[in-house]
DOGU-878701 format. One record per residue (C-alpha): residue in one letter; x, z, y; residue number from 0. Coordinates in steps of 0.25 Angstrom, whole numbers, plus 2048, in hexadecimal, padded with zeros to 3 digits. Layout:
BEGIN
+-----+-----+-----+-----+-----+
! res !  xx !  zz !  yy !   n !
+-----+-----+-----+-----+-----+
!   a !   X !   Z !   Y ! NUM !
...
+-----+-----+-----+-----+-----+
//
This chain:
BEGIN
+-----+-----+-----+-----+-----+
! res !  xx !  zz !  yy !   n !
+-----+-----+-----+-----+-----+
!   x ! 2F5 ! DAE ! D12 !   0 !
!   x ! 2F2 ! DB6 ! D1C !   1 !
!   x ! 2E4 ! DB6 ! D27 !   2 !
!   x ! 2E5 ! DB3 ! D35 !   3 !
!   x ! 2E2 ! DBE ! D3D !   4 !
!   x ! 2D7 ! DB3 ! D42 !   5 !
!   x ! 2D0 ! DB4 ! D35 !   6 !
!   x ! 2D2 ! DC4 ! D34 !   7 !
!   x ! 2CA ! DC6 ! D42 !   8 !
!   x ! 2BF ! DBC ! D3B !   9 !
!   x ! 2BF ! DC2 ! D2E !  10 !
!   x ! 2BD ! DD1 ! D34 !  11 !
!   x ! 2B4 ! DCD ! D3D !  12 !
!   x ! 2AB ! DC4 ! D33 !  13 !
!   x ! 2AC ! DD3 ! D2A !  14 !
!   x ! 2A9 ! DDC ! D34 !  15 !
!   x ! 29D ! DD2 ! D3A !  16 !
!   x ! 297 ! DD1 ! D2C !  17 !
!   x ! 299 ! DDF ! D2A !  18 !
!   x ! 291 ! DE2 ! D38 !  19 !
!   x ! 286 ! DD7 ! D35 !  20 !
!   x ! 281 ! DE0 ! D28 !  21 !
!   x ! 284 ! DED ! D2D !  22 !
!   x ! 280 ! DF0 ! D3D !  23 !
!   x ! 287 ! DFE ! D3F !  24 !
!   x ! 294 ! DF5 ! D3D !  25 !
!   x ! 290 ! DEC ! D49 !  26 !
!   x ! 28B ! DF8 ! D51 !  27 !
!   x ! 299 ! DFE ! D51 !  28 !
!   x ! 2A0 ! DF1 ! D54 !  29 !
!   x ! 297 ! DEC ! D5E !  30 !
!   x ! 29B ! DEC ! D6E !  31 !
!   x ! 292 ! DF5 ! D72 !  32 !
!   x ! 295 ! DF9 ! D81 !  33 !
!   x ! 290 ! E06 ! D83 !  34 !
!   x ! 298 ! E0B ! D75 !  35 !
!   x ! 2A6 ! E08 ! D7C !  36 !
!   x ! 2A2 ! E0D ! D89 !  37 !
!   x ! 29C ! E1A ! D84 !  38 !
!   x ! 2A4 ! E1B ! D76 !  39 !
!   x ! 2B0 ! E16 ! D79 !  40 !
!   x ! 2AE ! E0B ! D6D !  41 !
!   x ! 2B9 ! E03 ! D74 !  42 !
!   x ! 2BA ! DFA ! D65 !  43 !
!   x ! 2AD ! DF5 ! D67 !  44 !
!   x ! 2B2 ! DEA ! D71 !  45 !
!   x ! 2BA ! DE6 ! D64 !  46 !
!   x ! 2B2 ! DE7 ! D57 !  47 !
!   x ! 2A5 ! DE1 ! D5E !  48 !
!   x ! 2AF ! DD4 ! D5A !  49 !
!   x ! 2AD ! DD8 ! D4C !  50 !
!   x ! 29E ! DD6 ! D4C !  51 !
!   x ! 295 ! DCA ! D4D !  52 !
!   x ! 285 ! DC8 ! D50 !  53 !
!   x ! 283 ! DC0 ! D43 !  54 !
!   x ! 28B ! DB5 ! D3B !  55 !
!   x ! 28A ! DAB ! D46 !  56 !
!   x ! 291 ! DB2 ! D50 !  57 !
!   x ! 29C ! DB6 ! D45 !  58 !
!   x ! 29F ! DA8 ! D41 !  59 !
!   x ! 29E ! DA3 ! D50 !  60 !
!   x ! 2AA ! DAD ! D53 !  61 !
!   x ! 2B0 ! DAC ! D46 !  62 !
!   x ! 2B2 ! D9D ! D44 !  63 !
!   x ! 2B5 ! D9D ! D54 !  64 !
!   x ! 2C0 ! DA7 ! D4F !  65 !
!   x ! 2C5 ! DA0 ! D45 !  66 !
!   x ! 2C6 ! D93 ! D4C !  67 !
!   x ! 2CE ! D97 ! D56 !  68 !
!   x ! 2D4 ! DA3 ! D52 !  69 !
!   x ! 2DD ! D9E ! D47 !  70 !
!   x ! 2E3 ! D95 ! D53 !  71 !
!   x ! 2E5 ! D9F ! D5E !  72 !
!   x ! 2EA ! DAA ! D54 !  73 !
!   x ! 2F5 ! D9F ! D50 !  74 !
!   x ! 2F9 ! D9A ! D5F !  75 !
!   x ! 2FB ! DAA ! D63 !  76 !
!   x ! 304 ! DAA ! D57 !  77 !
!   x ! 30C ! D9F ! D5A !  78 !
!   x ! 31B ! DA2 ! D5F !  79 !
!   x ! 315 ! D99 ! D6C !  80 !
!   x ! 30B ! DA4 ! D6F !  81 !
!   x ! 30D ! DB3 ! D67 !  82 !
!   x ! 314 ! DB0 ! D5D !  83 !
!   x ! 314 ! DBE ! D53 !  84 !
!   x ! 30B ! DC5 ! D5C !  85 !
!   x ! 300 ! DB8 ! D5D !  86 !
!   x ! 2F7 ! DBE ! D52 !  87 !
!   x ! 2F8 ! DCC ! D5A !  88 !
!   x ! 2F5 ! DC6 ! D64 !  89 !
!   x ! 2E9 ! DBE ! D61 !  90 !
!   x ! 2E0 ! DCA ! D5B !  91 !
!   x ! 2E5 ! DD1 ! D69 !  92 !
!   x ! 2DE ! DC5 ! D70 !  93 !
!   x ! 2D2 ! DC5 ! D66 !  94 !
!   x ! 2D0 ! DD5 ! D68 !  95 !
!   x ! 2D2 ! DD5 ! D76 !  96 !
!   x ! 2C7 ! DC9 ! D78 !  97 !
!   x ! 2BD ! DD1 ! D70 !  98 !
!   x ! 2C0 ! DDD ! D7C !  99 !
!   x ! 2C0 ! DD5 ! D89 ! 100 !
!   x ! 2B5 ! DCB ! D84 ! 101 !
!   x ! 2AE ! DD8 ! D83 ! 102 !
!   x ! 2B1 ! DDF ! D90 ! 103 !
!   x ! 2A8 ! DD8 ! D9A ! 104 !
!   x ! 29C ! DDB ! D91 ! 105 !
!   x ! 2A1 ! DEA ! D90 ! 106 !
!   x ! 2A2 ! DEA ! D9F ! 107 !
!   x ! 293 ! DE6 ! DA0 ! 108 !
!   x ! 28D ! DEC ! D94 ! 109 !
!   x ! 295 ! DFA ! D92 ! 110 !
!   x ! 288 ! E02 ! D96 ! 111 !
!   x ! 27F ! DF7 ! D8F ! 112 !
!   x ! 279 ! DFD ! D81 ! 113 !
!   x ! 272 ! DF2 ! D7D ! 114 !
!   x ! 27E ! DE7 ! D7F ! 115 !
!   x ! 286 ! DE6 ! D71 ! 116 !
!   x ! 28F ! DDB ! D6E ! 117 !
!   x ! 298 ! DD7 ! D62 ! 118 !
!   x ! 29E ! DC8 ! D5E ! 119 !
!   x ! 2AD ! DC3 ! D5E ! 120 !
!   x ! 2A9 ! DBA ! D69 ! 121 !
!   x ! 2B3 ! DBE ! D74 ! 122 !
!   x ! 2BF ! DBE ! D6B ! 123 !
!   x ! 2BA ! DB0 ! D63 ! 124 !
!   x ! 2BB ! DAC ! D72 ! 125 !
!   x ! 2C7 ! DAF ! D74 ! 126 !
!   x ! 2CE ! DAA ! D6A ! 127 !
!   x ! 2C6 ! D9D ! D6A ! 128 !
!   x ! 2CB ! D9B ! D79 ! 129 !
!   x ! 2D8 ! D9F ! D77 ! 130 !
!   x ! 2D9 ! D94 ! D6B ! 131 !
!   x ! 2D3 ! D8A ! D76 ! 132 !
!   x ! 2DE ! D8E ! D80 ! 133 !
!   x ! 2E8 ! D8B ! D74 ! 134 !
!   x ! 2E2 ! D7E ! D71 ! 135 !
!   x ! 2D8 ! D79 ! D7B ! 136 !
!   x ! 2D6 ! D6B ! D76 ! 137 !
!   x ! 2D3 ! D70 ! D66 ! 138 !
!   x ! 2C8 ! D69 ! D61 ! 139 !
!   x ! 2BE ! D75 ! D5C ! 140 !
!   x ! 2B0 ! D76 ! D57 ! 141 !
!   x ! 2A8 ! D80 ! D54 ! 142 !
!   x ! 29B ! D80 ! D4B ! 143 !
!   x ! 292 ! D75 ! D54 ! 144 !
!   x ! 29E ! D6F ! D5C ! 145 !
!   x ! 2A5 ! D65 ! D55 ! 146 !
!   x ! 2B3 ! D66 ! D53 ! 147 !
!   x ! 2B9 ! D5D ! D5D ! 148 !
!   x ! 2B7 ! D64 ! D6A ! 149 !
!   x ! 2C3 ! D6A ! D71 ! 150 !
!   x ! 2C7 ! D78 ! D72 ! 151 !
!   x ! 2C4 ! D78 ! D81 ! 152 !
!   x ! 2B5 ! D72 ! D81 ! 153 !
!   x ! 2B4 ! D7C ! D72 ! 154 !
!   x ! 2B8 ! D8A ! D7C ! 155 !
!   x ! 2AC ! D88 ! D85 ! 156 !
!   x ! 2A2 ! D84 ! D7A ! 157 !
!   x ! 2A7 ! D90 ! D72 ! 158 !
!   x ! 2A2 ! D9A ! D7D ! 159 !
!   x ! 295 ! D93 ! D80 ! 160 !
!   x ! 292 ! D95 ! D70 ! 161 !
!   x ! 296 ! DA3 ! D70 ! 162 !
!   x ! 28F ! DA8 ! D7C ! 163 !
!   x ! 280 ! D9F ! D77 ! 164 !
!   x ! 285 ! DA9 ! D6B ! 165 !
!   x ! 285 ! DB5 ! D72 ! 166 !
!   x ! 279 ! DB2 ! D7C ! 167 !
!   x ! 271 ! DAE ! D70 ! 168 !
!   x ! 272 ! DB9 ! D66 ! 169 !
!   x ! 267 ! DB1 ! D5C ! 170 !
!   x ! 26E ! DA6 ! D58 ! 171 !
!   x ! 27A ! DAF ! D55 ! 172 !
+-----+-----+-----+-----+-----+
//
């Protein structure tokens, strides 16, 4: 048997979160930390900051959001309709690259900023979430509080208003 790429990103990420929420000089060198690119050249930053999560809530928000639609979108870009072989390349090429250009605008405002910091899945979980929508609109998904019977469509919009409450309001996280 062998694991989805789906369920490797969740299984690194959940280790490497866990890892960081006993041991802070582990979320201090993944963190996107603006000036650190800018004036150290720590380019991977826009990358690893993916790796780490506030606390458990935000990493089971993106994991299971991961999981709900990853497993879906991995297996359309695979399909011979789509990619075909090069689907599941393909896939972790759409999940990396989120993770960067769901992070450039904030590095565009915040390079110079020494007290902005930021770290989550979010931007990729998004993408993949939407791009599981674009495949399927009228799914019916739930998520935690929303019943399963909502489609795909209506889930997309209440998705992002939970994730950014998430984000704006870092104590209930």
């Amino acid at each position: 048997m062998t694991l989805s790429l789906t369920l490797i990103i969740i299984i690194i990420t959940a280790l490497v979160s866990i890892g960081g929420f006993n041991n802070q000089k582990i979320k201090d060198d993944l963190i996107f930390y603006p000036p650190s690119i800018t004036q150290g050249n720590q380019w991977y930053r826009f990358f690893t900051c993916g790796l780490i999560h506030a606390d458990f809530v935000h990493l089971i928000f993106n994991m299971v959001s991961l999981y709900m639609f990853g497993e879906f979108v991995e297996m359309a870009f695979s399909s011979p309709i789509l990619f075909g072989e090069k689907g599941k390349f393909l896939y972790l090429g759409m999940y990396v690259l989120a993770l960067f250009f769901c992070l450039l605008p904030t590095f565009i405002k915040h390079k110079n900023d020494y007290y902005y910091r930021s770290l989550g899945a979010s931007g990729a979980v998004s993408a993949v979430v939407f791009a599981g929508i674009l495949f399927n609109p009228t799914a019916k998904l739930g998520f935690f509080f929303i019943p399963p019977v909502i489609p795909g469509y209506i889930f997309g919009p209440l998705y992002l208003i939970a994730s950014t409450y998430l984000e704006k309001n870092p104590e209930t996280m």
